[in-house]
C-alpha positions as CSV (number, residue, x, y, z in Angstrom):
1,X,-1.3,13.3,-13.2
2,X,1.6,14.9,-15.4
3,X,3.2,18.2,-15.6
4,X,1.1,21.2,-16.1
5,X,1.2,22.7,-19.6
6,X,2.7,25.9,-17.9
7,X,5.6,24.5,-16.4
8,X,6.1,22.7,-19.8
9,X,6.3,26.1,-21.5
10,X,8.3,28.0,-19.0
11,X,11.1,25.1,-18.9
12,X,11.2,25.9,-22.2
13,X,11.1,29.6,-22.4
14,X,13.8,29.4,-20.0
15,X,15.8,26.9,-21.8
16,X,15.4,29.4,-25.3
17,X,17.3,31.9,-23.1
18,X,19.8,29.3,-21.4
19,X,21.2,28.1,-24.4
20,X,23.2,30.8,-25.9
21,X,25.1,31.8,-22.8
22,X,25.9,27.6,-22.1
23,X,27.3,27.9,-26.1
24,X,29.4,30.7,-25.5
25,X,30.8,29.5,-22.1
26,X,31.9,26.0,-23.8
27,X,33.4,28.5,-26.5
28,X,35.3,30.0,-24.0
29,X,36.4,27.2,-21.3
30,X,35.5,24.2,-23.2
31,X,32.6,21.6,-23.7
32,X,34.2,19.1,-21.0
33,X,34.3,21.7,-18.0
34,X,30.3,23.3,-19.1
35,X,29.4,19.4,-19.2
36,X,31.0,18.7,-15.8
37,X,30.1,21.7,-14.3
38,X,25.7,20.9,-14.8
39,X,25.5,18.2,-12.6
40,X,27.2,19.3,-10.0
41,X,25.0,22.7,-10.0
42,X,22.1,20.7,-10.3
43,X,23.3,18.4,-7.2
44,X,24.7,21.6,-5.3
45,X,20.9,23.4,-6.2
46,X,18.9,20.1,-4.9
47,X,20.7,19.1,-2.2
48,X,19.1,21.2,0.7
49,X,15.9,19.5,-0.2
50,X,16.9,15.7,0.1
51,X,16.2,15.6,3.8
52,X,12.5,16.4,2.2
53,X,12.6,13.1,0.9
54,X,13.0,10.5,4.1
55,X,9.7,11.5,6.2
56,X,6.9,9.9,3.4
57,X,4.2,11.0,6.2
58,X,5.0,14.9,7.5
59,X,5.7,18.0,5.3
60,X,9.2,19.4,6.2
61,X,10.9,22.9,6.2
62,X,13.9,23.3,4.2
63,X,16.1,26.1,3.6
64,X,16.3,26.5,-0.4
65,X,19.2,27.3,-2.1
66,X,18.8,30.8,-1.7
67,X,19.4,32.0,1.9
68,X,16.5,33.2,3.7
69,X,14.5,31.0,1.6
70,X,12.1,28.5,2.9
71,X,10.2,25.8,0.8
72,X,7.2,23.5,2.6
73,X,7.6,20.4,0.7
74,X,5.3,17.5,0.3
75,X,5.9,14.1,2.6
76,X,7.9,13.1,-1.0
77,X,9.2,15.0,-3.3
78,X,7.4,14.8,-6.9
79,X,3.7,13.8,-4.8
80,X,1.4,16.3,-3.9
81,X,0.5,14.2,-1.4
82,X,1.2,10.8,1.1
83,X,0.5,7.7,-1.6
84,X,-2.3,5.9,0.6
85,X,-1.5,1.4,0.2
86,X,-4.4,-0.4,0.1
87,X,-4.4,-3.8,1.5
88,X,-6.4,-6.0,-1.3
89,X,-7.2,-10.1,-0.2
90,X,-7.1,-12.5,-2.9
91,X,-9.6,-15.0,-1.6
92,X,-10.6,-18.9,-2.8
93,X,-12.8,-21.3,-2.2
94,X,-11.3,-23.7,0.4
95,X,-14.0,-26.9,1.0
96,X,-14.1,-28.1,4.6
97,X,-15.9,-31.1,4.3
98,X,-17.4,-33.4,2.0
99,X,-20.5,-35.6,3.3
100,X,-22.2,-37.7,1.1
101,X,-23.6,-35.6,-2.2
102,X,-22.6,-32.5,-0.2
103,X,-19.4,-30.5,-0.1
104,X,-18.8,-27.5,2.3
105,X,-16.8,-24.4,1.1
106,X,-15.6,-21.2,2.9
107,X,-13.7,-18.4,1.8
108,X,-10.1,-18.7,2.2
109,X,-7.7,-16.1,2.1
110,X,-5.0,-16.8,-0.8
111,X,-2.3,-14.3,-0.6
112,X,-2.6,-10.2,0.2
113,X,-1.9,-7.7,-2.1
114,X,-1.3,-3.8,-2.4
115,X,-2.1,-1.4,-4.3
116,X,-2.3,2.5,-5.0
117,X,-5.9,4.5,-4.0
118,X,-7.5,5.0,-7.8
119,X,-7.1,8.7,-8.7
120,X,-11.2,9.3,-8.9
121,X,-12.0,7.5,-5.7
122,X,-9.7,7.2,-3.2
123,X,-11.4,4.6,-1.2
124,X,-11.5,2.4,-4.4
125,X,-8.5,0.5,-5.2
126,X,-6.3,1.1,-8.8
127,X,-6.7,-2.0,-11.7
128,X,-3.9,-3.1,-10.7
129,X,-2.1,-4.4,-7.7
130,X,1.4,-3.2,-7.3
131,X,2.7,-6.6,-8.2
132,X,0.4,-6.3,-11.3
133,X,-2.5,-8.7,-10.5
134,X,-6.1,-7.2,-11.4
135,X,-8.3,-6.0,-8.5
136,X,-11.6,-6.9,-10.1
137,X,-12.2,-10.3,-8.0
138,X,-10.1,-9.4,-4.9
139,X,-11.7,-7.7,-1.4
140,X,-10.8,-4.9,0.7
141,X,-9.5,-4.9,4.0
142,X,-10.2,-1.8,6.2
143,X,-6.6,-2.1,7.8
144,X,-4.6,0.9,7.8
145,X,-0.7,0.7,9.3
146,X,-0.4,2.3,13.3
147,X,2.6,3.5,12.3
148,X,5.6,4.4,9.7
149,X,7.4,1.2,11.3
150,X,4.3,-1.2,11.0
151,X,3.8,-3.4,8.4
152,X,1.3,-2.7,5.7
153,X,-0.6,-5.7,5.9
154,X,-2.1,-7.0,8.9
155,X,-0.1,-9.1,11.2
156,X,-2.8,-12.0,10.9
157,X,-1.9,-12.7,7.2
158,X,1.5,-12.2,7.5
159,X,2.4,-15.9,5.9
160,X,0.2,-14.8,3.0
161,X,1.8,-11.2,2.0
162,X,2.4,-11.6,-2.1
163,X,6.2,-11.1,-1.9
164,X,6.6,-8.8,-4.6
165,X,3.8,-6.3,-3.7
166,X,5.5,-6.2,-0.6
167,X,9.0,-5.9,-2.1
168,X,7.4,-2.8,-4.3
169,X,6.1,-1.0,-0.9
170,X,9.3,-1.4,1.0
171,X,11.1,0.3,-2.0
């Protein structure tokens, strides 16, 4: 999901009229204080909304910029809503015995993956895995964390968790 064409053209229509009063204040008090001076309005303008940004789960309250203003902001900024992780098995065949002509398999669990809900179905899981692995062959497990401190994957395959998926949820 990108940006919507209108916020496109507005940045831009915005930026048309911006331009010739950040010209003529460099005129005036130099290029190095105008170049300074933007990120620090753009940190002094965004930091009442980086408490938004710790509670992945809950919508927060935050007092905007402007006093008296109050923004409901998404569990993260820049998501219109919680991203849901998907705990994927990578099975294999493991053989159990092997009698005669006859060999015995059951399906093993290999490792356990992640990965982000695919944006037309969220039950369904994306292509990928987040450690970049296809989907195609692997199987679904219902398990959903209790909690924000829980792990993501469930506690009986913990010696099988793929090590980068689980690097990519905890960042």
């Amino acid at each position: 999901m990108g940006t919507p064409p209108w916020v496109i053209a507005l940045a831009s229509a915005l930026e048309i009229v911006a331009v010739p009063f950040w010209a003529r204040l460099s005129d005036r008090v130099g290029r190095r204080r105008v170049v300074l001076a933007g990120p620090l309005c753009t940190a002094a303008c965004a930091y009442p909304f980086f408490p938004a940004a710790g509670d992945p789960v809950r919508p927060r309250r935050v007092v905007g910029p402007v006093p008296g203003v109050e923004v409901w902001t998404p569990g993260c900024i820049g998501q219109s809503e919680p991203v849901s992780i998907l705990v994927l098995l990578e099975t294999e065949l493991v053989r159990t015995s092997a009698v005669g002509a006859t060999t015995d398999y059951v399906e093993g669990v290999r490792a356990v993956h992640a990965a982000r809900q695919a944006p037309e179905s969220p039950e369904d899981p994306g292509d990928a895995t987040l450690c970049g692995t296809g989907t195609g062959r692997m199987r679904r497990d219902p398990y959903r964390a209790p909690g924000a401190d829980a792990p993501w994957y469930p506690p009986e395959w913990s010696t099988r968790v793929c090590p980068y998926c689980d690097r990519a949820v905890r960042a």
